[in-house]
C-alpha positions in Angstrom: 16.7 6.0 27.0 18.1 2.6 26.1 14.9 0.6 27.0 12.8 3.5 24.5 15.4 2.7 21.9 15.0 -0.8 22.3 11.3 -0.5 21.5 11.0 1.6 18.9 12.6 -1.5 16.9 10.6 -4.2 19.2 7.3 -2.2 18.1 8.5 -2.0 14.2 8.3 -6.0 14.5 4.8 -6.2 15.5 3.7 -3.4 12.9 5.8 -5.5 10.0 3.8 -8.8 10.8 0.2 -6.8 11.2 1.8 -5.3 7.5 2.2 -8.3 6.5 -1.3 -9.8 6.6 -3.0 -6.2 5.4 -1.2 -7.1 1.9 -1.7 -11.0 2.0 -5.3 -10.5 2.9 -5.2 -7.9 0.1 -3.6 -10.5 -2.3 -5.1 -13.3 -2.1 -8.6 -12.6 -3.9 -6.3 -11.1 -7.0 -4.3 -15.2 -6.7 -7.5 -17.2 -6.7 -9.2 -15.1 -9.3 -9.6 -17.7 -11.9 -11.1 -20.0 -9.4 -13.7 -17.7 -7.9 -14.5 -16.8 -11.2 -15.1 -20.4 -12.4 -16.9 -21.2 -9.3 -19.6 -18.3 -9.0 -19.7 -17.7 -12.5 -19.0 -14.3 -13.0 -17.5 -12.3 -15.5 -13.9 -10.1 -15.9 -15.5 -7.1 -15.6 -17.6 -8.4 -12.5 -14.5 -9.1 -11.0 -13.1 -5.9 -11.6 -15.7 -4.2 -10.0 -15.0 -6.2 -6.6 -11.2 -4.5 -6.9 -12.3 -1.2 -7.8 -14.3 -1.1 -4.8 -11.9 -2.7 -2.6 -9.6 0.5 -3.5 -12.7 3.0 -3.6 -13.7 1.3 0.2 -10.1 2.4 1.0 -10.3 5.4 -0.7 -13.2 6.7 1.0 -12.5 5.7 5.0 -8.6 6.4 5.2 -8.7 10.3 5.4 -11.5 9.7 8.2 -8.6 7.2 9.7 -6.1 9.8 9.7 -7.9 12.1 11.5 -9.1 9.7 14.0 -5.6 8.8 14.2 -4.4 12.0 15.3 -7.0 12.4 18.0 -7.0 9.3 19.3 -4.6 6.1 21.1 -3.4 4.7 17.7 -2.1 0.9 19.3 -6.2 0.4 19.8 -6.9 1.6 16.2 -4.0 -0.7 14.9 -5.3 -3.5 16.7 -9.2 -2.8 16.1 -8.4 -2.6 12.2 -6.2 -5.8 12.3 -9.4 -7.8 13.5 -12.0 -6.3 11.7 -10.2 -6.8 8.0 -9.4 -10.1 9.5 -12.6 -11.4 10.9 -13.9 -10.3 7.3 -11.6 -12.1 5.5 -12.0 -15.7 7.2 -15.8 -14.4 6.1 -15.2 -13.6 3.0 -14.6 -17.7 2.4 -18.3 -18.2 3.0 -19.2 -16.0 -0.2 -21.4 -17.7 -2.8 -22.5 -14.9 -5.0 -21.0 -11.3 -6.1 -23.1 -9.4 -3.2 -21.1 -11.6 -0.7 -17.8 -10.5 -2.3 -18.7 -7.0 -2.6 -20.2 -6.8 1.4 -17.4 -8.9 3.0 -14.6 -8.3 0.5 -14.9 -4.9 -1.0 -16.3 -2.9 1.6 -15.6 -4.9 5.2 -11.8 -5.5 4.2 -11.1 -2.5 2.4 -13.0 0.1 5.0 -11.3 -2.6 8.1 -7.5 -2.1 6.5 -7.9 1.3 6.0 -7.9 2.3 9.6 -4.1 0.6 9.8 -1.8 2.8 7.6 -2.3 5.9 8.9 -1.8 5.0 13.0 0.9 2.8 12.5 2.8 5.2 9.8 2.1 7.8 12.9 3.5 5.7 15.5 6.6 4.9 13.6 7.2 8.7 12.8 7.1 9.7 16.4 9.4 6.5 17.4 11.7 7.2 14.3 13.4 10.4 13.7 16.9 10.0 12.2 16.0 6.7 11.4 12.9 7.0 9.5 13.4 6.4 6.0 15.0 3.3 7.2 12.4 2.1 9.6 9.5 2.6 7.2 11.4 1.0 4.3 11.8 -1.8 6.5 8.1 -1.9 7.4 7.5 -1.6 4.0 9.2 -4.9 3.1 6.4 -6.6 5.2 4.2 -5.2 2.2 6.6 -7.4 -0.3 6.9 -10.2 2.0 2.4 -10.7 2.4 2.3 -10.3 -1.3 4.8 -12.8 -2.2 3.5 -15.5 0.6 0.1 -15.2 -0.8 1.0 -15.6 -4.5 2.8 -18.3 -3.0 0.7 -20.0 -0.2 -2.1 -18.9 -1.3 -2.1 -19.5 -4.4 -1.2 -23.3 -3.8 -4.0 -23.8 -1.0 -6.5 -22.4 -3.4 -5.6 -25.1 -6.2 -5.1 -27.6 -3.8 -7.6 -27.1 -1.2 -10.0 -24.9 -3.0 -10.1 -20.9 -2.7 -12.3 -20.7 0.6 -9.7 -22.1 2.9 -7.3 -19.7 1.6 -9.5 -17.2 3.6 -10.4 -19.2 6.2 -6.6 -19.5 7.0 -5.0 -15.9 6.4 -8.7 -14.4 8.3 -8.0 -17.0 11.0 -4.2 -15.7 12.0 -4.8 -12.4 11.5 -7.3 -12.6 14.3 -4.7 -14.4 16.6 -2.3 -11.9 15.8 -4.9 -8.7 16.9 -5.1 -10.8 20.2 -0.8 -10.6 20.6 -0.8 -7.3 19.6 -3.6 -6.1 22.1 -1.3 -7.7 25.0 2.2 -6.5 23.2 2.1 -3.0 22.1 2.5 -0.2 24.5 -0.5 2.9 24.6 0.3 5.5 22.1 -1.5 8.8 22.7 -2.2 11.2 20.0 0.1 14.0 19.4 -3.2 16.1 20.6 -5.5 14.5 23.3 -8.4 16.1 25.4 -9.6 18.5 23.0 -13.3 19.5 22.8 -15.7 18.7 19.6 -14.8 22.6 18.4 -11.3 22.2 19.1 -11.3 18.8 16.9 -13.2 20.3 14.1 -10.7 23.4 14.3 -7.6 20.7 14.1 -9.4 18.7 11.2 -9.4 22.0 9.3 -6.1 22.7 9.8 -4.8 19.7 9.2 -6.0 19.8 5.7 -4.9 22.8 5.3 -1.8 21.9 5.8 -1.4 20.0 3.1 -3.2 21.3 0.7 -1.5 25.0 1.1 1.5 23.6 0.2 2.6 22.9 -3.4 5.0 20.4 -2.9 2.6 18.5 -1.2 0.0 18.3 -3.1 2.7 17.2 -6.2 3.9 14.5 -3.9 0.3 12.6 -3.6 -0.2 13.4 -7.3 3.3 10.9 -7.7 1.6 8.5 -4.7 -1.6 8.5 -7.1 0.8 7.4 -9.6 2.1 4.1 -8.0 -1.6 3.1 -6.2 -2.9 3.2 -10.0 0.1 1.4 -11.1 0.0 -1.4 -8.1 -3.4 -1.4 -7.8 -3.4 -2.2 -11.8 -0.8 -4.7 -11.7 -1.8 -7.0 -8.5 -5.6 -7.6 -9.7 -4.4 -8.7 -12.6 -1.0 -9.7 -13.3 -1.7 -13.3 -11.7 -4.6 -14.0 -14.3 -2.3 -12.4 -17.3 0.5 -15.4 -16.3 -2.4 -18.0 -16.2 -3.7 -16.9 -19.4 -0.6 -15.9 -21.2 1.7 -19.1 -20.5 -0.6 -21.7 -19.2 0.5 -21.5 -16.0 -1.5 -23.2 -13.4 -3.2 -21.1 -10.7 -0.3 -21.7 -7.9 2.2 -21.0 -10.9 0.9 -18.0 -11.7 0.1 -16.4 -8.2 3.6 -16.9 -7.4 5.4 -16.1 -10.6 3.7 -12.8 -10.6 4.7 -11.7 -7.4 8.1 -13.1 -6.8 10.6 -11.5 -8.6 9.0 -8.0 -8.4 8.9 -8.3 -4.5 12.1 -9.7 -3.7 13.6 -6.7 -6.2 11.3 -4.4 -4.3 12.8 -5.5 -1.0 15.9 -4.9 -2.2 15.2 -1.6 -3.5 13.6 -0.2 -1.1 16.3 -1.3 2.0 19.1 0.2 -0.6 16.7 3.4 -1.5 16.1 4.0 2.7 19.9 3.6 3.6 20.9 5.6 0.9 17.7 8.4 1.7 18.7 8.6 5.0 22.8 8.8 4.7 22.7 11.5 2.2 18.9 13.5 3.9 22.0 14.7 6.4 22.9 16.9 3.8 19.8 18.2 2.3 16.5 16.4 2.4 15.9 16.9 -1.3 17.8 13.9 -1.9 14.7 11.6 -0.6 12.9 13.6 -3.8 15.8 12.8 -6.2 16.1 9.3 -5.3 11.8 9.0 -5.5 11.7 10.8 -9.2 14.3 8.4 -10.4 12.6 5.6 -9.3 9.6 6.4 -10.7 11.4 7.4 -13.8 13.5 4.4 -14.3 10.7 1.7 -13.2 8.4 3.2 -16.0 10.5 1.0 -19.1 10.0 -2.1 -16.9 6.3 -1.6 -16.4 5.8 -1.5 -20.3 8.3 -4.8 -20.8 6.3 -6.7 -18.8 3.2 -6.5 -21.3 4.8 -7.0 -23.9 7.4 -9.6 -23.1 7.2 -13.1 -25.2 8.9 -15.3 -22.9 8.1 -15.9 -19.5 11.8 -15.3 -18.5 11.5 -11.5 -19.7 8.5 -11.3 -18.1 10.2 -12.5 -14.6 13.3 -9.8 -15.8 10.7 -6.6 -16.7 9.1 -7.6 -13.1 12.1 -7.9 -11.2 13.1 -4.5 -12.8 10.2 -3.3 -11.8 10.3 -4.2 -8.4 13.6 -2.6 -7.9 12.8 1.0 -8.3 9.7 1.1 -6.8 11.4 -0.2 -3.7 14.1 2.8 -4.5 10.5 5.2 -4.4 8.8 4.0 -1.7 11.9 4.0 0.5 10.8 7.3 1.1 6.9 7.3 0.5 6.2 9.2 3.7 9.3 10.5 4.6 9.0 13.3 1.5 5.8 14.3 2.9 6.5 14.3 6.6 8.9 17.1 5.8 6.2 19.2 4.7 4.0 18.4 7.4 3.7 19.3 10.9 4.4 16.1 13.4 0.8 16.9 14.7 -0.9 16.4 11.3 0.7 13.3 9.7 -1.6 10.8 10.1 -4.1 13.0 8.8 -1.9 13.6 5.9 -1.4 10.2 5.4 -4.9 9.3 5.2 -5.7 12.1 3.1 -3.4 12.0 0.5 -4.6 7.9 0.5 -7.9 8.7 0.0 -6.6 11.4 -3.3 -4.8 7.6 -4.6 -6.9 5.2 -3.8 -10.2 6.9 -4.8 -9.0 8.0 -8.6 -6.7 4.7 -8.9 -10.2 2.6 -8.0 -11.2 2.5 -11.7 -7.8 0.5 -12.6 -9.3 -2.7 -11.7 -12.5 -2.5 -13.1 -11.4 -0.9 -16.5 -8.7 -3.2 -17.0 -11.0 -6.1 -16.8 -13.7 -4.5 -18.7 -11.3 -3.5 -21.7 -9.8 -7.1 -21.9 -12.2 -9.2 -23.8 -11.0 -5.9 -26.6 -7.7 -4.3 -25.6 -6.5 -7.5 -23.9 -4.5 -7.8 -20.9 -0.5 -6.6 -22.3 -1.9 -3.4 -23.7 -3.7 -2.5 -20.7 -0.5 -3.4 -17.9 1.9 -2.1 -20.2 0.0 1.1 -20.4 0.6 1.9 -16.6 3.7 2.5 -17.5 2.5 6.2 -18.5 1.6 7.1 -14.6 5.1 6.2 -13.4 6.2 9.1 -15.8 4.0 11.5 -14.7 4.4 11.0 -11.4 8.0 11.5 -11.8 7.6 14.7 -13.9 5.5 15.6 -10.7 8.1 14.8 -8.0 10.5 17.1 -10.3 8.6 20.1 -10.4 8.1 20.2 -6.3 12.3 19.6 -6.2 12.7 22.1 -8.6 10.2 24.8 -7.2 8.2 24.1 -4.4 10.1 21.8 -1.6 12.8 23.7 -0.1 10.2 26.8 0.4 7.4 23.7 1.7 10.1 22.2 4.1 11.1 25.6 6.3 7.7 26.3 7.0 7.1 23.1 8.9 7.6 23.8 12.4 10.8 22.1 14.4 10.2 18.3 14.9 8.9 16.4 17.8 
């Protein structure tokens, strides 16, 4: 007992650092955009495109990941999808035209870190039981931690040593961290193994069943779809908006702009999963109430930040920000997994994904067409609107759907 206990933190490590390069990897195109733009010559709206179908990519492959996640040893498809997204990274350097980026970035990195979320977001759920909300928030810091060190790093490689060998250098230890990872991390077998190709296409159905049969559900990705468009929105752009805006140099910018929203974020979402899984003891609707304010709160913050005149308000609207979408995404999957069977959660995780990332995939590319007109404030400070609706959605399953949802599922395991 003491040596499983022991692990299920050991194996949270290894996830947090293969986290940690899905976002930096994720990251550093959105950092060095001024510089790949400059050097292939391409336009904003070009650019956008290459997000939009990073997202789409990742749209489109997660809910297969989930179920394949659910069927089969999820340390392999951690450690497969760690060195695929990273191997296409350190590739992605060699790019010399917009077909490159779109191949190696869009579709090799997005379809390669789509395969991650939904195993490891499994493993940690079966590991994790009364400590979930707090082992997935801290997991989720890893997400803070690869945004900020690519703003950071990455950002000062790329004006230093030109944007390629930022690539080269995040693709390149990725890789050596698959190779740990393969050695380190124990087998985990599916909650089902051994069926037959009738019996899988039976679960598959099922499984999606499951989630879309139930209200509550269904208004809980509707609020995920909320903060994908929002952080989708805000990462491919909110680097080049600094640089623009205030002058600031590339390595400036990249870290400015993800800073002071991730280190808020951190401490949001540590705060938001102690405080989610303390008061869950009583009544798991408390993870809802402590999501809908989040969202509801963060929304003021994500219009300040357009329209702030001083740099120092713009670090203040991002740190504010930061804070309460840490205090949402303390519980990001723990809201759902009380809806959901044990058996079905990966699935549920990818296909929920694929409902965010799919609609949230124009962000990029509208943004960046609509700012030679609208500009760059009007457009970031109109995200703002999807943080309130996604609250209003998180409400309405409190107020009518999630209690009924929750005593449905079957007990846990």
């Amino acid at each position: 007992m003491k040596k499983t206990n022991f692990y299920k933190w050991e194996l949270l490590i290894w996830l947090w650092l293969a986290f940690f390069f899905n976002q930096a990897d994720r990251q550093i195109f959105n950092v060095a955009l001024p510089l790949i733009k400059a050097d292939l010559n391409l336009t904003d709206a070009q650019l956008g495109l290459v997000g939009s179908l990073f997202v789409l990519s990742l749209g489109i492959c997660i809910p297969f990941a989930g179920i394949i996640s659910d069927l089969s040893n999820r340390k392999k498809i951690v450690v497969f999808s760690l060195l695929f997204w990273s191997a296409a990274t350190l590739l992605t350097g060699f790019s010399n035209s917009l077909i490159h980026l779109i191949l190696l970035r869009s579709l090799a990195v997005g379809g390669g870190e789509a395969f991650y979320a939904p195993a490891a977001y499994g493993i940690i759920g079966q590991h994790h039981q009364k400590t979930r909300a707090l082992a997935m928030s801290i997991h989720q810091t890893s997400l803070y931690a690869g945004v900020i060190a690519s703003g950071a790093l990455g950002g000062y490689i790329a004006q230093t040593y030109g944007w390629k060998n930022t690539f080269y250098l995040f693709g390149g230890a990725g890789i050596l961290l698959a190779a740990f990872l393969s050695w380190r991390l124990q087998s985990n077998l599916p909650v089902l193994s051994g069926m037959t190709r009738a019996e899988q296409m039976q679960f598959t159905r099922q499984a999606i069943g499951e989630l879309l049969h139930k209200p509550s559900a269904i208004l809980l990705c509707c609020a995920f779809l909320s903060l994908v468009l929002v952080n989708v929105g805000y990462t491919s752009w909110m680097p080049t908006f600094l640089h623009e805006k205030f002058s600031f140099t590339i390595a400036q910018a990249g870290f400015n702009s993800m800073f002071y929203h991730h280190v808020f974020a951190f401490i949001g979402v540590m705060l938001g999963g102690l405080l989610s899984d303390k008061l869950a003891q009583k009544s798991a609707q408390y993870r809802l109430v402590i999501q809908s304010s989040g969202l509801l709160l963060g929304a003021p913050f994500i219009y300040g930040m357009g329209q702030a005149s001083t740099p120092f308000l713009t670090y203040v609207f991002l740190a504010g920000f930061g804070f309460f979408r840490g205090i949402y995404e303390a519980n990001l999957y723990a809201t759902l997994f009380a809806v959901i069977e044990p058996r079905y959660r990966s699935t549920a995780v990818g296909l929920s994904a694929m409902f965010a990332y799919i609609v949230a995939a124009a962000a990029p590319f509208l943004l960046g067409y609509l700012k030679p007109t609208l500009g760059l404030a009007k457009g970031l400070s109109a995200l703002s609107l999807a943080y309130f609706l996604g609250a209003c959605c998180i409400f309405i399953s409190l107020r009518w759907f999630f209690q009924k949802d929750s005593q449905l599922k079957t007990t846990e395991s």
